[in-house]
N, CA, C and O atoms as a GROMACS GRO file, in nm:
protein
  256
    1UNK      N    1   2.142  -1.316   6.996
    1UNK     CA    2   2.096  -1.319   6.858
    1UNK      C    3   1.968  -1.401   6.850
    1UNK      O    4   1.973  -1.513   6.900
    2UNK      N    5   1.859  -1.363   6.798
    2UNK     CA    6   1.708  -1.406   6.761
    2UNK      C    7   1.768  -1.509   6.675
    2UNK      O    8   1.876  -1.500   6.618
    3UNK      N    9   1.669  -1.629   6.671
    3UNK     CA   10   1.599  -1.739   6.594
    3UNK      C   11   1.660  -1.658   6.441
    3UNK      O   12   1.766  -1.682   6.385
    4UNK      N   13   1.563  -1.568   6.404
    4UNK     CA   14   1.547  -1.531   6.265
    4UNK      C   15   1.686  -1.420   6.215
    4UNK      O   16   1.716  -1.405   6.096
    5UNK      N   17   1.738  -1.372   6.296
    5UNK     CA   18   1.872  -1.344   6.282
    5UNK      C   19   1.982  -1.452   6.265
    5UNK      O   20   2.088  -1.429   6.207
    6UNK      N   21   1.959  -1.535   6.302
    6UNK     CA   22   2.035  -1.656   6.329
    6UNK      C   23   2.046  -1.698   6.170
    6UNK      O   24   2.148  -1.686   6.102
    7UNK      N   25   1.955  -1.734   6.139
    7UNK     CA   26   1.860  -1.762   6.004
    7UNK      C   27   1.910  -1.647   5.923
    7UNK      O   28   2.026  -1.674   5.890
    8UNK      N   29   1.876  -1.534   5.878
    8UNK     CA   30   1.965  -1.472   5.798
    8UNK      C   31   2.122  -1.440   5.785
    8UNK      O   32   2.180  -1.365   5.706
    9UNK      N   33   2.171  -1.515   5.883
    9UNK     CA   34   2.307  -1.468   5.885
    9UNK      C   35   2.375  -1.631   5.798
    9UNK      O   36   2.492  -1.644   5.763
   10UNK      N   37   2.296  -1.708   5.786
   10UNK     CA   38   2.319  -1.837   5.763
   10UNK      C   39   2.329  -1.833   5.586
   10UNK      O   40   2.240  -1.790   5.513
   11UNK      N   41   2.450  -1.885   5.544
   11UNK     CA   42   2.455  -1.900   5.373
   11UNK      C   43   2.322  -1.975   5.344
   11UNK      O   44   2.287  -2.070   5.414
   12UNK      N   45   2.238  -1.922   5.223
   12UNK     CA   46   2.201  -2.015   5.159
   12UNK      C   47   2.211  -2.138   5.085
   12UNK      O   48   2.306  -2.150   5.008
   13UNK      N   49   2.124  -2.234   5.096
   13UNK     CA   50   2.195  -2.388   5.026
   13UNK      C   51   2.062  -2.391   4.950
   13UNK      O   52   1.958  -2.326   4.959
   14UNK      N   53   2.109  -2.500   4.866
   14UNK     CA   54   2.016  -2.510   4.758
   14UNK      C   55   2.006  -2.694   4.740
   14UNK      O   56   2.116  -2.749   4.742
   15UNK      N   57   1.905  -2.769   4.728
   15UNK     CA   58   1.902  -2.913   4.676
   15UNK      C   59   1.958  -2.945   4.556
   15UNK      O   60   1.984  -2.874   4.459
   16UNK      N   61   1.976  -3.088   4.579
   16UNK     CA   62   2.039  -3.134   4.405
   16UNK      C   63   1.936  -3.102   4.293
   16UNK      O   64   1.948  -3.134   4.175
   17UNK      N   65   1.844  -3.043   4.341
   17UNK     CA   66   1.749  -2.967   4.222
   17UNK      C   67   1.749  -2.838   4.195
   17UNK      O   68   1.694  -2.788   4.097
   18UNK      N   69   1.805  -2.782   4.273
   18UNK     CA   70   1.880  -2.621   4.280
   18UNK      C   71   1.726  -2.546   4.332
   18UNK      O   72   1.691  -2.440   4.282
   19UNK      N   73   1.672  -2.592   4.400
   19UNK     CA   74   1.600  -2.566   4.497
   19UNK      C   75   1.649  -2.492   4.630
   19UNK      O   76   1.724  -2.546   4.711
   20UNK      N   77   1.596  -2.358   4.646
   20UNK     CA   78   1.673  -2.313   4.819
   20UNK      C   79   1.566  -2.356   4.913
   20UNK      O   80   1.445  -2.340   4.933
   21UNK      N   81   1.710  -2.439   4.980
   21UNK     CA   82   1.662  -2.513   5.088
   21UNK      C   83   1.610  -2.443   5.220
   21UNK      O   84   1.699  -2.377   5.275
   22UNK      N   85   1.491  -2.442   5.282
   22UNK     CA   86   1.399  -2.348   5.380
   22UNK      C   87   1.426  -2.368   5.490
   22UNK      O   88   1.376  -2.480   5.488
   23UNK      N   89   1.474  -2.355   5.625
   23UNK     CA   90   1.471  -2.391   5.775
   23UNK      C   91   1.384  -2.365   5.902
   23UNK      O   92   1.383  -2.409   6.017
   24UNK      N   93   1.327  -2.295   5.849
   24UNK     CA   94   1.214  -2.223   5.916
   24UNK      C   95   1.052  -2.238   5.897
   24UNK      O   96   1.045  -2.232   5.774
   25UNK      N   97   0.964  -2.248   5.928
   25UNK     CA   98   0.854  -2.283   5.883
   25UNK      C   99   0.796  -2.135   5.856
   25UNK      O  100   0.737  -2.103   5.753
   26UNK      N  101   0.822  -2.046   5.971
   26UNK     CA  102   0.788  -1.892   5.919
   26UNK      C  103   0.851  -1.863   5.758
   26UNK      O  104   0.827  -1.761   5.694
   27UNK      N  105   0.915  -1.947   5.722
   27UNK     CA  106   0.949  -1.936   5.541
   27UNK      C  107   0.868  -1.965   5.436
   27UNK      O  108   0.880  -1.933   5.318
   28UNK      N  109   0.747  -2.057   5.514
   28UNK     CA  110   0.643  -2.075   5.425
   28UNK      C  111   0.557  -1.995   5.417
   28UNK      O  112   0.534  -1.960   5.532
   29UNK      N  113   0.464  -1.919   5.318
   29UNK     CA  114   0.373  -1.829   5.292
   29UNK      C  115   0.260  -1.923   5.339
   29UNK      O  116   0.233  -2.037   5.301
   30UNK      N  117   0.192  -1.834   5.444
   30UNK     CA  118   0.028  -1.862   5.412
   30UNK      C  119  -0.044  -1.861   5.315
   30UNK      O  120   0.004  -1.812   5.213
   31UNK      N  121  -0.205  -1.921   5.310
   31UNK     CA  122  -0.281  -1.879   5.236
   31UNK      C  123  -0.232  -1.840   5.112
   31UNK      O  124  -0.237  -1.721   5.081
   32UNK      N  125  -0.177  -1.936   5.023
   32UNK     CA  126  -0.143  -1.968   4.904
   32UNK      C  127  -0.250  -2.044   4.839
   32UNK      O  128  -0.335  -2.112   4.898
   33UNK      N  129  -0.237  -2.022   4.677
   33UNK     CA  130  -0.346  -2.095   4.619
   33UNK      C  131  -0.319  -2.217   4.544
   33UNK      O  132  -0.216  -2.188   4.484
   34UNK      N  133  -0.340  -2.294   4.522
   34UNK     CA  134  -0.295  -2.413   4.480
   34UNK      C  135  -0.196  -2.421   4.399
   34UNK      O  136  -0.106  -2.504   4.415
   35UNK      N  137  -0.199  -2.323   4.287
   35UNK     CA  138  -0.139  -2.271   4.186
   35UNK      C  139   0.034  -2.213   4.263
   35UNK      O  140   0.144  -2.248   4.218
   36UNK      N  141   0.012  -2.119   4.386
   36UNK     CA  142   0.114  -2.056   4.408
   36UNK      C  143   0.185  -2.157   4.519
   36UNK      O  144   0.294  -2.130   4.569
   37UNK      N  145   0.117  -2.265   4.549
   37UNK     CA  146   0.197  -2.419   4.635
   37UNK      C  147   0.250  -2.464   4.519
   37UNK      O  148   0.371  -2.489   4.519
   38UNK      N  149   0.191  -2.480   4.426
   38UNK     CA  150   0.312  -2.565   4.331
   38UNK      C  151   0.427  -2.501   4.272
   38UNK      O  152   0.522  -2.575   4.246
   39UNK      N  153   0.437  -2.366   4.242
   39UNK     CA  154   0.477  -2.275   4.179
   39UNK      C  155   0.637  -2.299   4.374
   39UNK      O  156   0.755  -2.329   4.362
   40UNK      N  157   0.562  -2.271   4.509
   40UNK     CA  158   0.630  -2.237   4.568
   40UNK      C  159   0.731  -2.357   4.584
   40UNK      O  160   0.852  -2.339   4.601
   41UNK      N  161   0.661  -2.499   4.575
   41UNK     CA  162   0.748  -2.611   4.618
   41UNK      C  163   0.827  -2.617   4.526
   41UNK      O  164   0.938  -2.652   4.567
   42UNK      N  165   0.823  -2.591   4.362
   42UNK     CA  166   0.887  -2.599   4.266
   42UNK      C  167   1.018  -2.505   4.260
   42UNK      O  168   1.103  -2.509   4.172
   43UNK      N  169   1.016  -2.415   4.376
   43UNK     CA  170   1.129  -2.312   4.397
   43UNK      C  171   1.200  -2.388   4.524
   43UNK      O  172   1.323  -2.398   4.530
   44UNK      N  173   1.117  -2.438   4.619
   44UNK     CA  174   1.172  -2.442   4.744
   44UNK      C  175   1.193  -2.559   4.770
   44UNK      O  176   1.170  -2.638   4.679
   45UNK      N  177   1.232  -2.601   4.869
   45UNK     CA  178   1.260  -2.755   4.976
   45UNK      C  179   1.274  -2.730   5.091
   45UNK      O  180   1.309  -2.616   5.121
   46UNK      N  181   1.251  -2.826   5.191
   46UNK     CA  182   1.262  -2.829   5.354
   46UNK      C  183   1.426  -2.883   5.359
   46UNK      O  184   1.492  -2.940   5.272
   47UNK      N  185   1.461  -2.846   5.485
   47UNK     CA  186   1.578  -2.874   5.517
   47UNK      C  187   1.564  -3.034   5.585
   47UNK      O  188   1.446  -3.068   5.577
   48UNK      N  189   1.646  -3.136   5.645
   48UNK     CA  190   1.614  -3.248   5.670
   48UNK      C  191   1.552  -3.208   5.829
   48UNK      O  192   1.453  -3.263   5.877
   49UNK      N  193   1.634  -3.096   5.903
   49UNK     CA  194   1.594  -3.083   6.026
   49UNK      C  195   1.439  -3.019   6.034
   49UNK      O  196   1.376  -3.023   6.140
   50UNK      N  197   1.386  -2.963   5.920
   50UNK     CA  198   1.254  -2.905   5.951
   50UNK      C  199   1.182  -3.013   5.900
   50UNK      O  200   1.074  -3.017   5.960
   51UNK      N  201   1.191  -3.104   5.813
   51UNK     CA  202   1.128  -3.188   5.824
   51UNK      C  203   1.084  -3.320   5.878
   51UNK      O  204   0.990  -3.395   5.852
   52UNK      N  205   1.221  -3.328   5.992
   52UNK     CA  206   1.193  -3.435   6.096
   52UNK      C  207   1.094  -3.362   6.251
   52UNK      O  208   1.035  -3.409   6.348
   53UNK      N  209   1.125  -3.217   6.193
   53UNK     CA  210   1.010  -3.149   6.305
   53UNK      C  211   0.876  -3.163   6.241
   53UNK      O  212   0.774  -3.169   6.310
   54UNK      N  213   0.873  -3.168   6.092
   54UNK     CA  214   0.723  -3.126   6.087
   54UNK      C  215   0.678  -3.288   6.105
   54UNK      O  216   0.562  -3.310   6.143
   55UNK      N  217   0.771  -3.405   6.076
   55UNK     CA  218   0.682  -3.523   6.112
   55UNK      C  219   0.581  -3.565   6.153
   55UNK      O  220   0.576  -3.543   6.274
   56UNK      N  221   0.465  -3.633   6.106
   56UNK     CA  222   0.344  -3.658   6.203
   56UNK      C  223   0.372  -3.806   6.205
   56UNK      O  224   0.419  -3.855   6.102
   57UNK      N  225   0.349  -3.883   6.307
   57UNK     CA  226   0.338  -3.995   6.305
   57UNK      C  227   0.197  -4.081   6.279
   57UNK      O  228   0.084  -4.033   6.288
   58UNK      N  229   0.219  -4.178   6.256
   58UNK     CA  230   0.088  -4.238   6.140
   58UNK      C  231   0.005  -4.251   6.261
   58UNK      O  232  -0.116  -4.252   6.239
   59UNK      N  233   0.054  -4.266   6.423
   59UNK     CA  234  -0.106  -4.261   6.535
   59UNK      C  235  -0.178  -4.140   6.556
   59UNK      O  236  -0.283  -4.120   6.617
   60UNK      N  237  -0.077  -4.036   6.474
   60UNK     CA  238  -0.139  -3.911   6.480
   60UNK      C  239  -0.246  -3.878   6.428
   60UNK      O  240  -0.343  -3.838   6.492
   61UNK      N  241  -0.240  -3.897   6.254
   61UNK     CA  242  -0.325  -3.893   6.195
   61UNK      C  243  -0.446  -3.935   6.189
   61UNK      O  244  -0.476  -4.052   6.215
   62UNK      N  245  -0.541  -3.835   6.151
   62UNK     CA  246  -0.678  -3.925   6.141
   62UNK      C  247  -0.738  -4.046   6.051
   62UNK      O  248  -0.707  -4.066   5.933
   63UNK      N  249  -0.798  -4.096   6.101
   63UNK     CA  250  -0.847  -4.247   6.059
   63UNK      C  251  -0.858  -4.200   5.870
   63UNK      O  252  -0.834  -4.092   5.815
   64UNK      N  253  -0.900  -4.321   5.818
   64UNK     CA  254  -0.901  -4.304   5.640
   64UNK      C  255  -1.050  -4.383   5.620
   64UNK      O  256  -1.098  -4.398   5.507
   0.00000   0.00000   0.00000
């Protein structure tokens, strides 16, 4: 069974904001417009595990 099969076979969950919660980063739309990022985060949330992947650590980042 594929990654993304895996992933659709999986119940949906939703945050204490009734937000459905995302696991995948292929769940995020590209090339969105500012308008359709707020519109999308306002529907959606990261799961805790995709967001300890997307982590950057602060030596990562570039200088300020």
């Amino acid at each position: 069974m594929s990654k993304k099969d895996s992933a659709a076979s999986v119940e949906e969950q939703y945050d204490e904001r009734g937000r459905l919660i995302i696991t995948d980063p292929s769940q995020i739309p590209e090339n969105m417009t500012e308008e359709e990022v707020v519109d999308f985060w306002d529907k959606y949330a990261m799961s805790e595990e995709l967001l300890n992947e997307s982590y950057i650590e602060d030596d990562d980042l570039p200088p300020t």
